[in-house]
C-alpha positions in Angstrom: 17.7 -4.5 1.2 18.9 -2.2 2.8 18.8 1.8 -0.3 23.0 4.1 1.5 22.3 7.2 0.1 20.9 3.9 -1.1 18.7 8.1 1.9 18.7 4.1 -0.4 18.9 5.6 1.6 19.1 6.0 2.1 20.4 7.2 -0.6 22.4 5.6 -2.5 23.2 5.2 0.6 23.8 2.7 1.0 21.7 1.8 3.4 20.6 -2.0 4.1 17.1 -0.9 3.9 14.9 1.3 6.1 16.2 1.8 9.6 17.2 3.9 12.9 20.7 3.5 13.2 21.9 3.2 16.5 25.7 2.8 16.1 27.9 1.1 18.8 31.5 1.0 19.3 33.2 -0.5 15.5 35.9 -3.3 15.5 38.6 -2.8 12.9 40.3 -5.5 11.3 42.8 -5.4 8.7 42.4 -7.5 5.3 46.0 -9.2 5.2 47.8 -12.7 5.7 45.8 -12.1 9.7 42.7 -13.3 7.5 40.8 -16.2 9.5 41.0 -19.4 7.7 38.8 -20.3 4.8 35.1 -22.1 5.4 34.6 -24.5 3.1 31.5 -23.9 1.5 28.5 -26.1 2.7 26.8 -28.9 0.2 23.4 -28.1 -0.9 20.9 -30.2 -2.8 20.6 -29.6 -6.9 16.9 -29.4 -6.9 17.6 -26.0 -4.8 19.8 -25.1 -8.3 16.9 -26.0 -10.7 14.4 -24.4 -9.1 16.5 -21.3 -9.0 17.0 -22.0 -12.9 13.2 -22.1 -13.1 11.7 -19.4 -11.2 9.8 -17.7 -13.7 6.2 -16.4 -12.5 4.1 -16.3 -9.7 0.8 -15.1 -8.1 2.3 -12.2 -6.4 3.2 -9.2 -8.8 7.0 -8.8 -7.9 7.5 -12.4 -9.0 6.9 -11.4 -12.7 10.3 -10.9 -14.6 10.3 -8.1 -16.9 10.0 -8.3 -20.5 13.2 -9.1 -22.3 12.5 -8.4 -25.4 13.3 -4.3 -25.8 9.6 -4.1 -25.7 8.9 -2.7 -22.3 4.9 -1.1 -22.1 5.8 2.7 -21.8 4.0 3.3 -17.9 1.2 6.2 -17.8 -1.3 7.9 -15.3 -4.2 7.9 -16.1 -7.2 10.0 -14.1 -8.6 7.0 -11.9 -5.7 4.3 -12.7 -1.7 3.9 -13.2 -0.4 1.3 -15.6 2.9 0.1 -14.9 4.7 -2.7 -17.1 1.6 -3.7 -19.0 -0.6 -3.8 -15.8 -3.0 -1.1 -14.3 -3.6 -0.5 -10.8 -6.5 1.5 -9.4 -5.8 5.4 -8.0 -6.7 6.0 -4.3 -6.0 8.4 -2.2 -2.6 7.3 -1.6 -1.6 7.3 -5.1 1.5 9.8 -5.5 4.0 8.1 -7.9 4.7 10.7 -11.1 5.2 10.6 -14.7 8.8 11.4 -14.4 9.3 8.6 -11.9 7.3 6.1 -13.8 9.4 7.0 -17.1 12.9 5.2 -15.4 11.1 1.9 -14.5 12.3 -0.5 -17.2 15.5 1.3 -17.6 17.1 -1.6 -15.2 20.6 0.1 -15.6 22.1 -2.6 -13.8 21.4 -5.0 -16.4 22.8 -2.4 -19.5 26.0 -4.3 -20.2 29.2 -1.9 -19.7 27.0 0.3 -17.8 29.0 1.3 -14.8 25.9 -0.1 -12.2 26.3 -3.3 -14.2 30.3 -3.7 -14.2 30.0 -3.1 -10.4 27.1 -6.0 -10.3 29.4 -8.2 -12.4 31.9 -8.1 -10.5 29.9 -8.7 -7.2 28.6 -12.0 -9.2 32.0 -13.2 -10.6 33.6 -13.1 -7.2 30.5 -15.2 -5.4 30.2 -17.7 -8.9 34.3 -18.2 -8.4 34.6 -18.0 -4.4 31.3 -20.6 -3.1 30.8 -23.9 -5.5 28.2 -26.5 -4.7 28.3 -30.2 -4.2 28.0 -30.1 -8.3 30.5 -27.9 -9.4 27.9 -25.4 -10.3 27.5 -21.7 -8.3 26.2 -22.0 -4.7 24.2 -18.8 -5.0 21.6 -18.0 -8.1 21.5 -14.6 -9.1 18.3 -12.8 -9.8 18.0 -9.5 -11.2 14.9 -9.1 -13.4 12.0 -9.1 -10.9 9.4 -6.4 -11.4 9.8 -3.9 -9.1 6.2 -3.4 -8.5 5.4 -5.0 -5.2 2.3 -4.9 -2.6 2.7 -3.2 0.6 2.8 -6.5 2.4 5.9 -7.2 0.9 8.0 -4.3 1.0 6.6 -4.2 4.8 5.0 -6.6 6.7 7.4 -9.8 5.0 10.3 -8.0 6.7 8.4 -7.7 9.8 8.8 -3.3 9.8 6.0 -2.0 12.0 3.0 -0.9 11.1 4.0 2.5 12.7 7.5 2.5 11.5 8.8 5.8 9.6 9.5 4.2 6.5 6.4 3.1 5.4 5.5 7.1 5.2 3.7 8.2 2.3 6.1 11.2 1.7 9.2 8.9 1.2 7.7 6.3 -0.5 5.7 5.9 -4.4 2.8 4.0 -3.6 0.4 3.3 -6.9 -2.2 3.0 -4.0 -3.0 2.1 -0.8 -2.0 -1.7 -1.1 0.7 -1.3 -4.1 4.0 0.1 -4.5 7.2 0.8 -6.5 9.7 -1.5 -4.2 11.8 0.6 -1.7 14.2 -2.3 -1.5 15.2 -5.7 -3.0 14.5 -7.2 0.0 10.9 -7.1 -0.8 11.4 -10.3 -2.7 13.7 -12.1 -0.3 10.7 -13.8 1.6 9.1 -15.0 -1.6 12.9 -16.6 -3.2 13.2 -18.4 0.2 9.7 -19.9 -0.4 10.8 -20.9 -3.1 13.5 -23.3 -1.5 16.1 -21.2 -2.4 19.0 -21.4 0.2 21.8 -19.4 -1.2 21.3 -16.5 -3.9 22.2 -12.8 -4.9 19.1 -10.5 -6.1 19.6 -7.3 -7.5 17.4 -4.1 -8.9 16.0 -0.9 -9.0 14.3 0.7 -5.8 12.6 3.9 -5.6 12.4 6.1 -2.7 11.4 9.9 -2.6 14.4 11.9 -1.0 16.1 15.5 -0.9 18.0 16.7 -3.9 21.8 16.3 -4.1 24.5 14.7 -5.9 24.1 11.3 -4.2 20.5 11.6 -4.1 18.4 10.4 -6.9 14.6 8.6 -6.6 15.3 5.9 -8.4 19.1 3.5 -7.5 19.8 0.0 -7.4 20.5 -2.5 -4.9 21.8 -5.7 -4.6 21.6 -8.2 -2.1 22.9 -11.7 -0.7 20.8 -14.2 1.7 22.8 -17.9 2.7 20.6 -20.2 4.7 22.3 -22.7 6.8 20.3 -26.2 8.5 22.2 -27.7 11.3 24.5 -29.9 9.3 25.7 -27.2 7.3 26.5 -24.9 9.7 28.3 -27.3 12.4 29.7 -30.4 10.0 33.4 -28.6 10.4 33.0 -27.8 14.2 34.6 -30.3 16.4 32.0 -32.1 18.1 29.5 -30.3 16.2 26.5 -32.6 16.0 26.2 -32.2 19.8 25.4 -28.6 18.6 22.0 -27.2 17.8 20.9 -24.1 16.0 18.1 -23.8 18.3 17.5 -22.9 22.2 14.5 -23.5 23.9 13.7 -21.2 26.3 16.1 -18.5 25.1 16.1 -14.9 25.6 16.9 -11.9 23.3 20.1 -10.6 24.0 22.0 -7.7 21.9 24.2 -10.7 20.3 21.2 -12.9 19.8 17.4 -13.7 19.1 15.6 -15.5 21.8 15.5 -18.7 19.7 18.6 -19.3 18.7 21.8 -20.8 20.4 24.7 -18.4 21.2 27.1 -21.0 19.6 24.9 -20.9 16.2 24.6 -17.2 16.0 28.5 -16.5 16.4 29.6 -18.9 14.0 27.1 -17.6 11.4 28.0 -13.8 12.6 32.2 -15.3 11.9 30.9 -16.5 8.2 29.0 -13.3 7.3 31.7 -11.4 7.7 34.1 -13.4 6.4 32.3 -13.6 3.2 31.6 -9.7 3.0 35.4 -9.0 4.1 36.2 -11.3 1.2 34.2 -9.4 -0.9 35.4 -5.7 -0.1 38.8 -6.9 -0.7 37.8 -7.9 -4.7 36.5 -4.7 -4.5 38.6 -2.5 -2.9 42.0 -4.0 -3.1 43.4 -7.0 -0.1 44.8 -4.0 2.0 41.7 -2.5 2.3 41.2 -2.0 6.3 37.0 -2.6 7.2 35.4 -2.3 10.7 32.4 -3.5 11.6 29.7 -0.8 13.7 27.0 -2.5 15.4 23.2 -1.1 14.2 19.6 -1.5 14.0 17.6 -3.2 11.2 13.7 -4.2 11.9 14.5 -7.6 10.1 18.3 -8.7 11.1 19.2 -9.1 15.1 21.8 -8.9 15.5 22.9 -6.3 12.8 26.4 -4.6 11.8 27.4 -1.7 8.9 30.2 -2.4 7.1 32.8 0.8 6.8 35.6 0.6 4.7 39.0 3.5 5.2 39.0 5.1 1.5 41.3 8.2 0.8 41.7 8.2 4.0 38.3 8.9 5.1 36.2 6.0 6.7 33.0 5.1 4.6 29.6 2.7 5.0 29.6 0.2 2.0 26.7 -2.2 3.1 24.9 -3.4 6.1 24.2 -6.7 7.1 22.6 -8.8 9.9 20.9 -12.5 11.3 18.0 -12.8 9.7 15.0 -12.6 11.6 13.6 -16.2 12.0 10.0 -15.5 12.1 10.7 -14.6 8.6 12.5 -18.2 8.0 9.9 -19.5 9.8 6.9 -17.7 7.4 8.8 -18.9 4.4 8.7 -22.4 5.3 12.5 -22.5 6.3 12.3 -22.6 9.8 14.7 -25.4 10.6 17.3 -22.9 9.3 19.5 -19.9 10.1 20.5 -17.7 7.7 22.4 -14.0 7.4 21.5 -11.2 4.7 22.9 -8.2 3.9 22.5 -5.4 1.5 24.3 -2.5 -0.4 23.7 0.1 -2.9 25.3 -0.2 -6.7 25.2 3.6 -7.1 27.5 4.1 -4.0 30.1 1.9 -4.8 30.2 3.4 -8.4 30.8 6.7 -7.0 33.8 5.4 -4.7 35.6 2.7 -7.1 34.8 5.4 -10.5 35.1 8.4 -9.0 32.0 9.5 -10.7 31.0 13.1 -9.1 27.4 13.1 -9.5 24.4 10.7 -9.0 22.5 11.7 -12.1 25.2 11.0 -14.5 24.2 7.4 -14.5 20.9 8.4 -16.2 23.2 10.0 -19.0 23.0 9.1 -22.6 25.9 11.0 -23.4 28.3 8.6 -25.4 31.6 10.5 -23.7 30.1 8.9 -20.1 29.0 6.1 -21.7 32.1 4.7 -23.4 34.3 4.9 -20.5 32.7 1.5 -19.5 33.0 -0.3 -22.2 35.9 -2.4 -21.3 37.2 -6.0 -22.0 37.9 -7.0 -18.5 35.2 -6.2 -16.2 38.1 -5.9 -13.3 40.1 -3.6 -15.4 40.3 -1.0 -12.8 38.4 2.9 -14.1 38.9 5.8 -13.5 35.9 8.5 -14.7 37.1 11.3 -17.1 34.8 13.9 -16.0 32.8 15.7 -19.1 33.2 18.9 -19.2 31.6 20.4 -16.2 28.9 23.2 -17.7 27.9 26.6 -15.3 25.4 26.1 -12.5 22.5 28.6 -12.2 21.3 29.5 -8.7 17.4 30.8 -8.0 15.3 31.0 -4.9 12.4 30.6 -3.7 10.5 31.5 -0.8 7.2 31.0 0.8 4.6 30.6 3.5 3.9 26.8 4.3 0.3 25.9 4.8 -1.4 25.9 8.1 -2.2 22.0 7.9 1.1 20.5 7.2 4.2 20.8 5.0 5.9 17.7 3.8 9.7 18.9 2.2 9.8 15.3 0.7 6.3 16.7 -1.5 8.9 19.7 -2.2 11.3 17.9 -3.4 9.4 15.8 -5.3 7.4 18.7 -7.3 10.7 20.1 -8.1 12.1 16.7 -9.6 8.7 16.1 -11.7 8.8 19.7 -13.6 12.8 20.3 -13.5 13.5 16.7 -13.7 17.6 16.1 -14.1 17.8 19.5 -14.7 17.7 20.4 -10.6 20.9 19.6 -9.4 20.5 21.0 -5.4 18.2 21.9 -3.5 18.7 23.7 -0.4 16.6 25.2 2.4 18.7 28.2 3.1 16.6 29.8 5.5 13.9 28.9 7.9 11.9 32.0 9.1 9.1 32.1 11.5 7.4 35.7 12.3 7.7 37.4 15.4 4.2 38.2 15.4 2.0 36.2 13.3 3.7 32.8 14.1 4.0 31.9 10.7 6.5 29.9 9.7 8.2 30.6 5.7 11.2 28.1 3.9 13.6 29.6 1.4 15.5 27.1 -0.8 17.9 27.2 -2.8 17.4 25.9 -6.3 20.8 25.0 -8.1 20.1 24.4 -12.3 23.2 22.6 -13.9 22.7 20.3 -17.5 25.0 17.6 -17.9 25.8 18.2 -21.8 25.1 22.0 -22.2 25.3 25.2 -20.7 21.6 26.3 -19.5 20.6 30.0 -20.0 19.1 31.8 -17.5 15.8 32.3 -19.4 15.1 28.7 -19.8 15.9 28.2 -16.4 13.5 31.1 -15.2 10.6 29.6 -16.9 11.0 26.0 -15.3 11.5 28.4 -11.7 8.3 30.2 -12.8 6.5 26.0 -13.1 7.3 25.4 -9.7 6.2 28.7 -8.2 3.0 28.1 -9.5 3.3 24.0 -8.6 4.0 24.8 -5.2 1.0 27.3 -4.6 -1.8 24.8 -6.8 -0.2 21.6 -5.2 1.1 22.1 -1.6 -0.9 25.2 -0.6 1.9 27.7 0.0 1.8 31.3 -0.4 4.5 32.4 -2.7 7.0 35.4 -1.2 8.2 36.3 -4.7 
């Protein structure tokens, strides 16, 4: 769910979703011939296949798939409304999503064959398709990537249990088409609804949006993809000696920092061992079967307990995906309280960057046929390395100002720069932080850093997008300009 940089997220962060981190001492282990033995996978039912086969629509607006045709509706803002894939939603006073922003939805890079966001999706998929078989010899997990990612407040929050005074639901990293209706800030916005829908085992991928600062592993819009596996008692203790003397459940129970208050202690460790088995298994299609991994205990509003997942590359330790025990109130809203079941989540743009080496964030955006074709490959393993293009000059200009006596918001800052400079903005920095000796007030200087990806910029056309956000920032966030 959860969004890494992906600040995700987050940034393409890869971040699991919205959370607090509170890291704890990490476990390493070592991907190698120590690897615990293989689970067999568990048996589940084929109606749970066909109804994966058939999920089509729904009441709710993230169950509609997107068109499929090429024929996307081209989104708009309007005075009093904002249409988004063919539907319009009413402004209110919390409305703050932007053309610019609105323009990506539909892109779905991760769905553009030989894109690099789709390779790394691919090959996510091919290893769960090949590595967990059901009953039938088909694929114990169904993949879904085409849901809309327009979503209601409900379900990006309150599904997930994230409280109603939690910092992620704040207007200024979020792009809400109003008050009760928003671009998704994660896939797992959906994963409520897909259990529902009797789904017990399945990957989801998509784009998530999420207002942020301004770097090279910063962009608003990324992708995410994530994995759910429900298990009912059977399932989870048929290969455990003795096992049907064991129970998922505990009455009585109290939360603990390995466990939920209704679950058993002998449940939650075996489903802990089979999370990260799987996602250990999974790194090393990734990374290679040396790669080393450890495992750093953390905090996520709808997993208990919850890990990150840090893998050593080029020396340097680095989070790929976090993970957790599903909450089981949110089994138990979906209608699947008789089972327990682990998530986790990781950003597509973050493991791009690593396994490609690609330098910069926004280059996945690029229509440039020299990025482009460096992906197109038979294999989708075949391992790639990114040529860079050539890299053109950055131009540097500041700009300084007074911030308004009733608030200042830097996300808002960030976000006015992206919606007049758009890709153009590679940085931006706040280089100085002044407050007067005097008057009290308080002034930001930032650093504005222009670089094109196919061309080399000229100061002039530079100065007169610099000149649009002086005057932005004074109409739009009430600043006084120091320039």
């Amino acid at each position: 769910m959860i969004c890494c940089a992906l600040s995700v997220e987050a940034a393409v962060t890869l971040r699991f979703t919205f959370s607090q981190s509170r890291l704890h001492g990490p476990v390493i282990m070592i991907l190698g011939p120590s690897l615990l033995p293989h689970l067999q996978p568990w048996p589940r039912p084929l109606l749970r296949r066909l109804l994966s086969d058939l999920w089509t629509n729904g009441s709710a607006a993230s169950c509609r798939r997107l068109s499929t045709d090429g024929r996307t509706p081209q989104p708009a803002v309007g005075q009093d409304w904002v249409e988004v894939l063919g539907q319009s939603y009413a402004r209110d006073d919390f409305t703050n999503v932007t053309p610019k922003t609105l323009a990506r939805v539909g892109r779905d890079l991760h769905n553009q064959t030989h894109h690099p966001l789709w390779l790394i999706k691919e090959r996510i998929k091919a290893h769960f398709y090949s590595s967990y078989i059901g009953r039938w010899g088909n694929p114990l997990f169904s993949v879904h990537d085409n849901l809309s990612p327009v979503v209601s407040v409900e379900q990006n929050f309150d599904s997930l249990l994230i409280p109603p005074d939690h910092p992620s639901r704040k207007r200024g990293d979020n792009y809400y088409l109003n008050r009760t209706t928003m671009l998704r800030a994660h896939t797992s916005a959906h994963q409520r609804e897909l259990v529902s829908s009797g789904l017990d085992a399945f990957l989801l991928a998509g784009d998530v949006y999420r207002r942020d600062e301004i770097d090279s592993s910063h962009y608003p819009v990324f992708h995410q993809m994530e994995g759910v596996r429900l298990f009912s008692n059977h399932e989870l203790f048929s290969q455990v000696r003795s096992g049907d003397l064991l129970s998922l459940f505990e009455r009585g129970g109290r939360r603990t920092p390995e466990k939920q208050e209704t679950h058993s202690l002998e449940a939650v460790k075996l489903l802990e061992f089979n999370l990260k088995q799987t996602l250990t298994r999974l790194v090393a299609q990734l990374f290679g079967e040396d790669v080393e991994v450890r495992w750093v205990d953390c905090y996520f509003p709808f997993t208990h307990p919850s890990f990150e997942m840090e893998v050593r590359f080029q020396g340097d330790w680095m989070e790929v995906l976090g993970c957790g025990v599903m909450e089981q109130e949110i089994l138990n809203s979906a209608g699947a309280g008789n089972k327990l079941g682990w998530a986790f989540g990781l950003g597509l743009e973050r493991l791009a960057m690593i396994l490609f080496s690609i330098p910069d964030i926004r280059l996945f955006w690029s229509q440039d046929e020299r990025f482009l074709k460096q992906f197109r490959v038979q294999d989708i393993h075949q391992p790639i390395v990114f040529q860079p293009l050539s890299k053109y000059p950055p131009l540097s200009n500041d700009i300084s100002f007074w911030l308004p006596d009733d608030g200042f918001t830097e996300n808002d800052f960030y976000e006015l720069v992206r919606s007049i400079g758009g890709d153009l903005v590679e940085k931006v920095t706040l280089v100085d932080d002044f407050t007067h000796p005097k008057t009290g007030r308080r002034s930001h200087c930032y650093r504005i850093v222009y670089r094109h990806m196919e061309r080399t910029l000229t100061q002039q056309e530079v100065r007169l997008v610099h000149e649009q956000i002086e005057g932005a920032a004074e109409s739009e966030l009430g600043v006084q300009g120091r320039y």
